[in-house]
C-alpha positions in Angstrom: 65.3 58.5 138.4 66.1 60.3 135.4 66.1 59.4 131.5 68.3 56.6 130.1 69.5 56.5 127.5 67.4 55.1 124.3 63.9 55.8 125.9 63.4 58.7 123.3 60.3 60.1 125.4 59.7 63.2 123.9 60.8 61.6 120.5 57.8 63.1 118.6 58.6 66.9 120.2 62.5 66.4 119.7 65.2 65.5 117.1 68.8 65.8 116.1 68.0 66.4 112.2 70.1 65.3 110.1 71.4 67.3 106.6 69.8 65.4 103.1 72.3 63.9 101.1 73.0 65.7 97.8 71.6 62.5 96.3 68.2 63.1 97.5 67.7 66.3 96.4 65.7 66.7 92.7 68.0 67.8 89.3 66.8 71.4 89.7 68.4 72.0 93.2 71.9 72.9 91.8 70.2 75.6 89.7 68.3 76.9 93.2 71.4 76.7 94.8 73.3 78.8 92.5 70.7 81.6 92.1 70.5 82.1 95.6 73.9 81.9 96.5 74.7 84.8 93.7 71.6 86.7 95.4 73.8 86.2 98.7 77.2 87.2 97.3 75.4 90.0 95.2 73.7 91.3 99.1 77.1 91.0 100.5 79.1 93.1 97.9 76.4 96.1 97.8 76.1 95.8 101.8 80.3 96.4 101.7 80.0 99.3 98.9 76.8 100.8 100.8 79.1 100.9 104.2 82.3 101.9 102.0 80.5 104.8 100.6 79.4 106.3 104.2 82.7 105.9 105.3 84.0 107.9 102.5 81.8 110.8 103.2 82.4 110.9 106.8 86.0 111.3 106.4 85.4 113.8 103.5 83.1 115.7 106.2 86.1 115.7 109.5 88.6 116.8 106.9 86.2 119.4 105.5 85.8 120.6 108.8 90.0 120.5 110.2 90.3 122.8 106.7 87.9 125.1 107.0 88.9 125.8 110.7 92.4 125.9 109.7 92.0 128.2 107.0 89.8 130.5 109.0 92.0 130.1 112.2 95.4 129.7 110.9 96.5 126.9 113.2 99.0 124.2 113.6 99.7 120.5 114.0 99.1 120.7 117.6 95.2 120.9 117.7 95.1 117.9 114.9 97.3 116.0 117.9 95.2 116.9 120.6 92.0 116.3 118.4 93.4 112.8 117.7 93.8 111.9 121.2 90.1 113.2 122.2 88.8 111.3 119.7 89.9 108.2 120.6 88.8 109.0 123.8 85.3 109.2 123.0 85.1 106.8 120.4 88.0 104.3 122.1 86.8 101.0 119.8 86.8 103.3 116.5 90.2 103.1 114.3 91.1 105.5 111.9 91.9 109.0 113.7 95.8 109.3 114.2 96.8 112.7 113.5 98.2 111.0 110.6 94.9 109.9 109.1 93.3 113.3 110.2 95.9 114.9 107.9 94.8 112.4 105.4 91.4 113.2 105.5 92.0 117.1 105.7 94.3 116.9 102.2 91.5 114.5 100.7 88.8 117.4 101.4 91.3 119.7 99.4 91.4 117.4 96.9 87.9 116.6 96.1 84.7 118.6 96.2 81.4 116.6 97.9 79.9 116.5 94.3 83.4 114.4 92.9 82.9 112.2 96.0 79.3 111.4 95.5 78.6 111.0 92.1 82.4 110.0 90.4 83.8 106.4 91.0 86.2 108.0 94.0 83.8 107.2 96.3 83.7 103.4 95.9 87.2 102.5 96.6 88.1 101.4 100.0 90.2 104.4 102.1 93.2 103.2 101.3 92.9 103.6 97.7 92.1 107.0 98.2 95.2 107.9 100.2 97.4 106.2 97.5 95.2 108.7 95.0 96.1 111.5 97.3 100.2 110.9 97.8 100.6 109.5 93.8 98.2 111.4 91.7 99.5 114.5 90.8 96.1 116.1 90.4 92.5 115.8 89.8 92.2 114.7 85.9 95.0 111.9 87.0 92.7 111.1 90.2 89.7 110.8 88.7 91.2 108.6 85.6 93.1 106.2 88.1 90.0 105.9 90.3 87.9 105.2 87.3 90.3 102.8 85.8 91.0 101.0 89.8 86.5 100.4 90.1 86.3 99.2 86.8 88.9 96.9 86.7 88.9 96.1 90.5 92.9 96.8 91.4 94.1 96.2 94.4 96.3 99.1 96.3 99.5 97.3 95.4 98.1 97.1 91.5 96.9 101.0 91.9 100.1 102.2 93.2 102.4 100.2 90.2 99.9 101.3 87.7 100.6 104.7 89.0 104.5 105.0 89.1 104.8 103.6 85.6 102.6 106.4 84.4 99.6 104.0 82.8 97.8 106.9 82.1 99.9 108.8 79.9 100.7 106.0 77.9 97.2 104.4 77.7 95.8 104.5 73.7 99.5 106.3 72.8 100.1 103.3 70.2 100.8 104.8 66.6 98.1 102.0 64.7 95.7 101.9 62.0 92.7 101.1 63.8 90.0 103.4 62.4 90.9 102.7 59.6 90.6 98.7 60.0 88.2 98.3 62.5 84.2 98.6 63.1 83.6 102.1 65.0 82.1 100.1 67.7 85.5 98.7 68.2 88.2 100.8 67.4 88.2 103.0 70.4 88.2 100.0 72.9 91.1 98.7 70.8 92.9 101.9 70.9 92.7 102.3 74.9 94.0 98.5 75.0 97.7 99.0 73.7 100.1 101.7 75.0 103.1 103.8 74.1 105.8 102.6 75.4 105.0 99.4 77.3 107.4 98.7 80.3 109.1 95.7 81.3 110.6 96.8 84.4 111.0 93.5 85.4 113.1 92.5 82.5 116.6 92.0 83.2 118.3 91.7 79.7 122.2 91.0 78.9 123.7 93.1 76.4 122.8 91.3 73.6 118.8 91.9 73.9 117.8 90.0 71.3 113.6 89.1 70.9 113.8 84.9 72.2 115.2 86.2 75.5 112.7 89.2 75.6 110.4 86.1 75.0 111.4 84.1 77.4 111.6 87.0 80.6 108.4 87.8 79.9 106.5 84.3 80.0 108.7 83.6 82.8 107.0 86.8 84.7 103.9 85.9 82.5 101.7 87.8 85.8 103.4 91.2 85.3 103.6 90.9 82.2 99.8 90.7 81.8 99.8 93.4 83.8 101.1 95.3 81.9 99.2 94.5 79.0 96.2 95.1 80.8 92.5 94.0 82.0 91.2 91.7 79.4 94.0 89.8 77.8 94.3 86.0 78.0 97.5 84.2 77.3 97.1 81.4 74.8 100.9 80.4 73.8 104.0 81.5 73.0 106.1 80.3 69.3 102.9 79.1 68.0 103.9 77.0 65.3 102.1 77.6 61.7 103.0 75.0 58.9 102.2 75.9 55.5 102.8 73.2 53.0 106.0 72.4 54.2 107.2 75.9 55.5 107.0 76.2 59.7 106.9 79.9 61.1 106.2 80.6 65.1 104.2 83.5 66.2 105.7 85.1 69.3 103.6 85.3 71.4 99.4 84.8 71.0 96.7 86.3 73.5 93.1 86.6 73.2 91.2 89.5 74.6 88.2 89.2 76.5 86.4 92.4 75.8 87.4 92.8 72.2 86.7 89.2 71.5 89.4 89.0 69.1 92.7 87.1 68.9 95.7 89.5 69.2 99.0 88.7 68.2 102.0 90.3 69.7 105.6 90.3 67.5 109.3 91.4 69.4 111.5 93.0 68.0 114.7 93.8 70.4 115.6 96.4 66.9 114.1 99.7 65.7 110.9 99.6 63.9 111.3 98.6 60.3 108.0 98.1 57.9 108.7 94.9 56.5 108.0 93.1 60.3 104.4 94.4 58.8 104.3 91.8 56.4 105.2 89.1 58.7 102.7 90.2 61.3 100.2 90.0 58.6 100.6 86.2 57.5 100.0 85.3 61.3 97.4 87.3 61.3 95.7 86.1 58.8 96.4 82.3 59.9 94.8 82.6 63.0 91.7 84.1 61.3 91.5 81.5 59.1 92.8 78.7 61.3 91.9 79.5 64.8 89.2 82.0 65.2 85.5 81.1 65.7 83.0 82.4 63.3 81.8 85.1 65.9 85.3 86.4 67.1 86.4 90.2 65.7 89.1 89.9 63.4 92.6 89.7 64.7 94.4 92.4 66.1 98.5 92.7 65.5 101.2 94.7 68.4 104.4 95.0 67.4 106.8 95.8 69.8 110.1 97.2 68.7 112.9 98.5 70.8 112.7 102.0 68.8 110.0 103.5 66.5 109.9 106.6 64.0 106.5 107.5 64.8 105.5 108.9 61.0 107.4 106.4 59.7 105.1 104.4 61.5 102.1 105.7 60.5 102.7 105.3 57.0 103.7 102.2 57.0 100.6 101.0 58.7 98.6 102.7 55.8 99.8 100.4 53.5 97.8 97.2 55.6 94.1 96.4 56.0 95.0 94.5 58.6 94.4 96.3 62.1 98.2 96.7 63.9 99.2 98.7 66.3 103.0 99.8 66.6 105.1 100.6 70.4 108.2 100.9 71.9 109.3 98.8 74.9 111.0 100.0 77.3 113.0 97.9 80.8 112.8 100.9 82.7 109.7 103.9 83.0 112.7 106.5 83.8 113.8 106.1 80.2 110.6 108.1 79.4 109.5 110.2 81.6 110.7 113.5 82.7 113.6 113.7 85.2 111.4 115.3 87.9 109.8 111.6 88.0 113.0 109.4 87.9 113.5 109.8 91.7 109.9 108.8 92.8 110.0 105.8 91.1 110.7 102.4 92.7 113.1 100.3 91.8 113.2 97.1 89.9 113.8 94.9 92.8 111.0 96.8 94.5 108.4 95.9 92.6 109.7 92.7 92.2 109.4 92.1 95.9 105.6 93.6 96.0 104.0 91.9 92.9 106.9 88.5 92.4 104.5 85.0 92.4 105.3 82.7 90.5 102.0 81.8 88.4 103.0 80.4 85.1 100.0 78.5 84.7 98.2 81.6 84.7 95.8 81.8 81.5 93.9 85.3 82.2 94.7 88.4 83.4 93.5 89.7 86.4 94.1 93.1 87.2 95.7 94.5 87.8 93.5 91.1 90.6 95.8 93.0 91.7 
């Protein structure tokens, strides 16, 4: 006859445990918890990078070998076919070895020497990143800048790839401002690499009249490319932040706080050419949110004006005059405005990118990457 149920014979031996309510546990358990779920997420992330990395090299290592037999044998497409199908012969669950990823790997061994792979921050970003390096990056100083600029501000391909065709790096730290002259050393570099010349608003679509409220509003309506744009770090606050003093009311344009440089930045449009008297009312919001809104321990805020045209000197002198630390740049709605014609054609276009980076995320406080 066998068991019934409810006899529990081997009761002491055997058990169906049960999970301890939250309740039960002592104050310090959310603390454990924490510290070894990081060491977890920490494990997982090096494990990835650790597995990344090999990969990396491996495909540095088949497409160092294709171009040294190439170059020594003076071959064709054919044997990179017929190598593709052996390989997935041999190694049928393995993905990766198309002839078009064999080509892929042969151009990234041109491209990069085993030193640049091992030691530079190439080597951490997933394959993918590396072939959008290889067909968008003109050379090696704009690789190695992009690949820098992907790990340290974690892009995705889609973020690389934009960042890329609007030419980030020739206009990173191109701003005409005042900075070493207003700012602690420590600082002024940082601040410098955070504003650009010009800044691009592709996907602004203005009427003729252009005027700054409806620059305004497009750009807190696409508030995630526009922090894009702006870069890693900057945190939207508000936009016509109203100031009352006595019984005069101004509105700052827009207001952001920057993450890294721990300082308020204010950002004023201008849909004219640069004139210096928007100086002066840059500087009165400046100085109100130091007074009014900064903490003891934030950096002193930081002013962008953003005009529709700039005389560069003209500029320059004019920030001279101010203690305050500004920085002066153009905006631009479209990158071909700027950039030589060989580039115009490359370029996607506005609905494009609109397609590949449009979400509507209004609520969105801090800038992500790029996240991206």
């Amino acid at each position: 006859m066998g068991i019934g149920p409810g006899t529990r014979k081997h009761a002491a031996e055997a058990s169906f445990p049960g999970t301890p309510g939250k309740s039960t546990m002592p104050e310090w358990y959310p603390e454990l918890l924490s510290s070894v779920s990081g060491h977890v997420a920490a494990g997982r992330r090096r494990s990835i990078a650790a597995v990344n990395q090999q990969v990396i090299q491996t495909y540095w290592a088949i497409g160092r070998d294709i171009l040294e037999r190439q170059e020594s044998e003076g071959w064709g497409s054919k044997v990179i076919d017929r190598l593709s199908t052996d390989l997935r012969r041999q190694f049928p669950e393995a993905k990766g070895f198309s002839p078009r990823s064999l080509k892929y790997m042969r151009a990234f061994a041109a491209a990069w020497t085993l030193d640049e792979i091992v030691q530079q921050p190439a080597a951490q970003l997933p394959w993918g990143h590396q072939m959008v390096l290889l067909d968008k990056a003109g050379n090696t100083e704009a690789r190695l800048w992009y690949a820098a600029a992907a790990v340290e501000h974690g892009w995705s391909r889609n973020v690389l790839v934009h960042h890329i065709e609007t030419r980030r790096m020739e206009r990173s730290g191109k701003a005409v401002t005042n900075f070493e002259a207003t700012l602690p050393p420590e600082d002024t570099d940082l601040a410098q690499q955070s504003f650009k010349d010009p800044y691009v608003f592709d996907f602004v679509a203005m009427t003729d009249r252009r005027n700054e409220r409806e620059l305004e509003n497009q750009l807190v309506d696409h508030i995630q490319k526009f922090l894009l744009e702006l870069g890693q770090g900057f945190a939207f606050v508000g936009r016509q932040v109203r100031l009352v003093i006595d019984e005069d009311e101004f509105f700052t344009d827009l207001l952001f706080y920057h993450l890294k440089l721990r300082a308020y930045v204010v950002i004023e449009l201008k849909a004219t050419k640069f004139d210096p008297s928007y100086l002066g009312q840059l500087g009165m919001y400046m100085a109100a949110v130091d007074d009014l809104l900064a903490h003891k321990d934030d950096k002193p805020t930081i002013g962008l004006l953003l005009c529709k045209s700039k005389n560069d000197l003209v500029a320059e002198y004019a920030l001279r005059t101010t203690q305050m630390p500004i920085g002066v740049s153009e905006w631009k709605t479209e990158i071909v405005e700027s950039l030589p014609e060989e580039f115009a054609t490359t370029l996607p276009s506005i609905e494009e990118l609109e397609a590949e980076l449009s979400q509507d995320i209004s609520n969105t406080t801090v800038t992500q990457g790029d996240s991206p």
